[in-house]
C-alpha positions in Angstrom: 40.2 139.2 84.9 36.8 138.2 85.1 37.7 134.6 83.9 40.3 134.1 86.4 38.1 134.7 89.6 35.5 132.8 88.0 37.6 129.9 87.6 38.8 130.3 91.2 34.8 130.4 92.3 34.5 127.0 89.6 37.7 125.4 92.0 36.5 126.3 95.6 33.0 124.5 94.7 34.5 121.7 93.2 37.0 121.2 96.2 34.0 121.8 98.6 32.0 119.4 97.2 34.7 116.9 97.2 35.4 117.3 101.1 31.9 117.0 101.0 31.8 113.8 99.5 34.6 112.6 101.3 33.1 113.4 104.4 29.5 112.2 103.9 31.4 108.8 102.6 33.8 108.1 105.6 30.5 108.0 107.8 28.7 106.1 105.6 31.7 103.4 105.9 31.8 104.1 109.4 28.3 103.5 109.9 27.9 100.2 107.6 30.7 98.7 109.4 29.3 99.5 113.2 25.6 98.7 112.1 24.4 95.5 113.5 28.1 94.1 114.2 28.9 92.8 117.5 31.5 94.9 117.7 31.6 97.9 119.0 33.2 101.3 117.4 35.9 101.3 120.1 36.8 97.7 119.2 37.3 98.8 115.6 39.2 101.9 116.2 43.0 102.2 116.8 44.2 103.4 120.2 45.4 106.9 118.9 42.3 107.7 117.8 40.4 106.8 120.6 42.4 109.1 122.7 42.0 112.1 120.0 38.3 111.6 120.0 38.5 111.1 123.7 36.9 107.7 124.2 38.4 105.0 126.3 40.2 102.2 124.8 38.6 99.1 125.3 39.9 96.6 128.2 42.5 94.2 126.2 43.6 90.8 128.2 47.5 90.3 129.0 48.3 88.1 126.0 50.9 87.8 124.9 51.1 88.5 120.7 53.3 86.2 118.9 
């Protein structure tokens, strides 16, 4: 028994350090992308998003899109 709940110890730190990871990397993208671009972050983000996160969309012309 004592080898099972350390193996299930061994798995939670390995999935918590992947989240982790994943988390600490998405912002890094984020932030290389938005750093020093013209554009801004609600440019580069899609609509549903921006609502989620409660931003507002950016003001798009009446163009048509072929």
């Amino acid at each position: 028994m004592y080898y099972q709940s350390k193996s299930i110890r061994s798995a939670r730190a390995i999935r918590s350090k992947a989240l982790l990871f994943t988390l600490l990397f998405h912002i890094a993208l984020i932030g290389y992308l938005t750093y020093g671009a013209d554009l801004a972050l609600t440019e580069l983000l899609p609509e549903a998003m921006l609502d989620f996160l409660g931003m507002n969309a950016p003001e798009t012309p009446d163009v048509p899109v072929p």
